[in-house]
N, C-alpha and C positions, 0 to 999 in steps of 0.2 A: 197737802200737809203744810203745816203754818211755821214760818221759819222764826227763828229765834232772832232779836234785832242785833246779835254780834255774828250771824251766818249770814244775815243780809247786809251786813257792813261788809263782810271780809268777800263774798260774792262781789258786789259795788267795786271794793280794789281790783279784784280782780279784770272784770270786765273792764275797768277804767285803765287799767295797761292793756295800749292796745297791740305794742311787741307780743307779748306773753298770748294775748287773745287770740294775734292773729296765729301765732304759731300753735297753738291746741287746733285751731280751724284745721291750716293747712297739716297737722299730726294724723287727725282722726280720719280726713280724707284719704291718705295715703294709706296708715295701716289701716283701716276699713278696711281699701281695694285690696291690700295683702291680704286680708282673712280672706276673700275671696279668687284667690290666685290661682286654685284650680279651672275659677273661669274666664280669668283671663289669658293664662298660657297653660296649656297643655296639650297632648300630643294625641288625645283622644276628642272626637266632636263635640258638640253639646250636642246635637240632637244628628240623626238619619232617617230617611224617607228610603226604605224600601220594599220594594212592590205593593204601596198603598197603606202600610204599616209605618210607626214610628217609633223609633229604638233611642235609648239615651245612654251611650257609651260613658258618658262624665260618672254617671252612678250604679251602671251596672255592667256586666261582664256577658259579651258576647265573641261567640265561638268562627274562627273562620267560615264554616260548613254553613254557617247562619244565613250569612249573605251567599251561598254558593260555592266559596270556596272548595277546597278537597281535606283541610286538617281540623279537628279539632279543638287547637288549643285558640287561645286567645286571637282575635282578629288584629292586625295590624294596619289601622287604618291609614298610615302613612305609605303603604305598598299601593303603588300606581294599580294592579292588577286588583287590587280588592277596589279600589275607586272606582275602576271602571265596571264592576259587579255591580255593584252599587247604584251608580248612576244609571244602568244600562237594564237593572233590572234581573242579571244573572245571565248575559250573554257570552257562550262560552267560550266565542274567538277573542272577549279579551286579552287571555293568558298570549293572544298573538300579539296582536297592536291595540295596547289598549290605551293610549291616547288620541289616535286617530279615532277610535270607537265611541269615546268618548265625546270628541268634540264634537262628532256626528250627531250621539244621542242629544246634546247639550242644541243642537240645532235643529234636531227634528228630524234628520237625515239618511236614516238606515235603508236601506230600501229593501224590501220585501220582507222584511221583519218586523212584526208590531210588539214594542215595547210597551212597557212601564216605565216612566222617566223617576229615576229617584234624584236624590241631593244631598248634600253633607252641609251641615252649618257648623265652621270651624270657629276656638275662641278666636280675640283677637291676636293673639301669639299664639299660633297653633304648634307650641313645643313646650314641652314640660322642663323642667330642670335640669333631667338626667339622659332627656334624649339627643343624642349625636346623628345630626342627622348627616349622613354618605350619599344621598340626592345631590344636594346642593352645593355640598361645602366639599372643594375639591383639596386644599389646603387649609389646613386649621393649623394655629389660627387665622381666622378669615374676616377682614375688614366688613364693616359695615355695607350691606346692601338692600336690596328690595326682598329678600328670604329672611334674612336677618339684619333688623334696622340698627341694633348696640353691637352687629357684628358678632362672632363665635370665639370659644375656647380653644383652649390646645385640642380637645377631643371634640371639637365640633360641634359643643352643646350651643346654647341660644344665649347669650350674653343679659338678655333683657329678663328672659324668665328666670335665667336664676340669682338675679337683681333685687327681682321679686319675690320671689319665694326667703333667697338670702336676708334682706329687710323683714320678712313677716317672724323668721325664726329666731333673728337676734333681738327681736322686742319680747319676744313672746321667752324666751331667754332671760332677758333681764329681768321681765316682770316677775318671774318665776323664783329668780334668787333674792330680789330685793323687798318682796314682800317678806317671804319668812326671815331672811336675814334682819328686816325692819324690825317685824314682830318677837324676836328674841333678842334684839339689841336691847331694845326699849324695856322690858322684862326684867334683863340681865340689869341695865344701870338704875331701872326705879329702888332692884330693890338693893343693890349697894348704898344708892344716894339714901334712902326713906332710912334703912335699918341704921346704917352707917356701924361702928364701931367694929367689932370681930368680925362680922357677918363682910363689910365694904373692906375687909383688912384681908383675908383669906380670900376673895373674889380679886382684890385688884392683883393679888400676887399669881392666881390662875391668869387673867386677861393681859397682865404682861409676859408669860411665857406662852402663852399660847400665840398673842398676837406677834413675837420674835421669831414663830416658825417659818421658815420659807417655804410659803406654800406654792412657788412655779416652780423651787425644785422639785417638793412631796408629789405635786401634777404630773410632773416629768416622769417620775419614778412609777406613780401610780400607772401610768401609758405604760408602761412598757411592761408590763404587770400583767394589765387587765387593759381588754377590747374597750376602749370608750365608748359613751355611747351620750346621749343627753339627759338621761336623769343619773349616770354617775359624773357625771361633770359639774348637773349641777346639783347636787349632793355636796357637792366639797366645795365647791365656792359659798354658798351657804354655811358652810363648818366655817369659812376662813371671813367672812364677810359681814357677820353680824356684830363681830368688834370693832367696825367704824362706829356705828350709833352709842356703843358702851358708855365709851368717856364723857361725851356730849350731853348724857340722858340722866348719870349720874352726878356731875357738875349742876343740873338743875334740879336735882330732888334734894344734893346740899343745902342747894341754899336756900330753898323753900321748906326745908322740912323746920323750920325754928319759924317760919312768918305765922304771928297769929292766929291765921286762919285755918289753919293745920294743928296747932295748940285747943282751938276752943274748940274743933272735929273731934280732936282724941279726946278732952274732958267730956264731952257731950255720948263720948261710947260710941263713935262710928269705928265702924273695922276698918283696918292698916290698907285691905286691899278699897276698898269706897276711896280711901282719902286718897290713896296715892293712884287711880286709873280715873277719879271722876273730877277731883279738883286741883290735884298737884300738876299732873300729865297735862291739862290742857293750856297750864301756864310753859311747858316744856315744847310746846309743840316749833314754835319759829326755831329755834335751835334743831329740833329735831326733823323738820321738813328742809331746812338749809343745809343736812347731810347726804339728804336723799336722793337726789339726784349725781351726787359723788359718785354713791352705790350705784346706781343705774347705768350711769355712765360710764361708772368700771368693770362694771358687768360685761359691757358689750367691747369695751376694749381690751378685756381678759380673753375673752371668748373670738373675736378677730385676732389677737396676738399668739396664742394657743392655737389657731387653726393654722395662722402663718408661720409659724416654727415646726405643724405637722404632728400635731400632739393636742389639739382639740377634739372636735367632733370627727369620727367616719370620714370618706371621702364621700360616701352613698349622699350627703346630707348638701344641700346648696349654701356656701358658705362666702362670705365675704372677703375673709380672711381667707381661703383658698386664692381667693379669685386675684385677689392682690399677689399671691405667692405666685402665680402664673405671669401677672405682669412682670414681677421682679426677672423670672425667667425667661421672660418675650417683653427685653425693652423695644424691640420694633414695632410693636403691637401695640399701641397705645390706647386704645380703646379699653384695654382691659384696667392699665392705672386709669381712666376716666373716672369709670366705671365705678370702681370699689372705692376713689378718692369722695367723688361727689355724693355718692350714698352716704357714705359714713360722716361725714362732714354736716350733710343735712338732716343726718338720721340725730345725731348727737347735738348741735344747733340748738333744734329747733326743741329738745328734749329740756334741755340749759334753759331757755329764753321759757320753756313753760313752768320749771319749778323756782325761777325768776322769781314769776309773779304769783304763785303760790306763798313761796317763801313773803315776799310784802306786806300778803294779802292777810297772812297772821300776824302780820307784827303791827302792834297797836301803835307807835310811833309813826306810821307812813300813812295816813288820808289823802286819796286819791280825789280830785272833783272831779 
């Protein structure tokens, strides 16, 4: 596809900041790996070797009884005694010693018993979010060690995976409120700004009472109401959110709506919606990208500040904002303010330094060499 020579200009700014560059780099790399966070910590394998067969517990559901077991429900592959099924091939004195069994199998050692050697290849955090693990963690919360390298919760979970999982949600969070919020911002001020008169007169008198509502108390109220969940959270911050871009969007279709080039559109008989989405809007746009990361930003500070007052998301959910309210509770523990400090710090950063150069990369005044 053939770029147009003001897309390969404003691309050129961009790439030419190389703050703004390098932080989309280091962005994409990170939240990538969060999309992919179930394989990097979870509490289930990626793959199992047994008895010559190969199972993928990451994407499907397999039953104790499977490996040998005696129950039914789901396999618990974090149980020493299923490990050593596993590894062993379905030998049934593991239920006795099954890490002596194990480490036999693992050497070749049984005597008089001819196995199957099976294996487990675990992620590299072999704990999910929500798994507490009572193996290792004799006192939670529990300082950084070789089971747990970010160290554990007050309940024992895994500090690092739900770091990750916590990063993957609050992006995916924001994007989720700051798109539609964008896209009804921009709507709402084109058509106050383009129409202006009665129409921008009866709109600005809605967007100041609406935007006067306090919406962390209606939040508050709303919690205790109704079970939150995350599409009603963000439901309402979207209701409360798309009035940042308002003022900004209709401030620029003012003052373009009298420029010439908008005068000789309407003599010529182009429709109101042509002039004001194909040529008025793309003059509006450095204003309108220089809000955007506000939203973004507040997004993910609504939604950590809401989980830290206990009136956000679930607890079921890995939150960052949780995670801080555990350190506030365990100032001994400091791993847990590490943790949540330096996530969000480089979650938001590095977010800022990319609609930086964004924001530049529209504005005709800044050429980059």
């Amino acid at each position: 596809m053939k770029l147009s020579p003001l897309t390969r200009r404003r691309l050129h700014n961009f790439r030419a900041n190389r703050r703004a560059l390098w932080s989309l780099r280091i962005f994409i790399v990170l939240f990538g790996l969060s999309l992919f966070a179930e394989f990097i910590a979870n509490d289930k394998p990626l793959l199992v070797s047994y008895r010559g067969e190969i199972y993928t517990p990451i994407f499907n559901t397999y039953s104790d009884a499977g490996f040998g077991g005696d129950f039914q429900t789901e396999a618990q592959y974090k149980d020493p005694d299923l490990q050593c099924l596993i590894i062993t091939g379905g030998l049934e004195a593991c239920f006795d010693e099954p890490e002596t069994l194990m480490a036999d199998a693992i050497d070749g050692n049984i005597d008089g018993v001819e196995i199957e050697k099976g294996w487990i290849l675990w992620p590299p955090i072999p704990y999910s979010f929500n798994t507490v693990d009572t193996i290792n963690v004799k006192t939670a919360p529990s300082p950084p060690d070789s089971f747990h390298l970010f160290g554990t919760d007050d309940q024992a979970r895994d500090v690092g995976a739900r770091v990750i999982y916590g990063f993957r949600i609050s992006i995916l969070f924001a994007l989720v409120v700051t798109i539609p919020s964008a896209i009804l911002g921009i709507m709402a001020g084109a058509v106050q700004g383009y129409f202006g008169g009665v129409t921008d007169l009866i709109f600005q008198r809605f967007t100041e009472i609406w935007g006067s509502l306090p919406m962390l108390y209606i939040i508050i109220i709303l919690a205790a109401i109704f079970t939150m969940n995350f599409w009603i959270l963000t439901g309402l911050l979207i209701l409360f959110g798309w009035n940042a871009l308002d003022g900004v969007v209709r401030a620029e279709f003012l003052r373009a709506r009298n420029f010439e080039y908008v005068r000789a559109a309407k003599a010529l008989g182009v429709r109101d919606r042509t002039i004001m989405f194909r040529h008025v809007l793309p003059n509006a746009m450095v204003a309108t990208v220089t809000m955007l990361p506000f939203i973004l930003t507040g997004s993910i500070g609504t939604l950590t500040g809401l989980d830290f007052l206990g009136y956000g998301l679930p607890g079921s959910y890995p939150s960052l904002g949780e995670l801080g309210l555990q350190a506030k509770a365990n100032i001994t523990s400091p791993w847990l303010a590490g943790a949540a400090f330096f996530t969000i710090v480089t979650m938001l950063s590095l977010l800022v330094f990319i609609f930086e150069g964004v924001r530049d990369a529209f504005d005709p005044r800044k050429v980059f060499k």
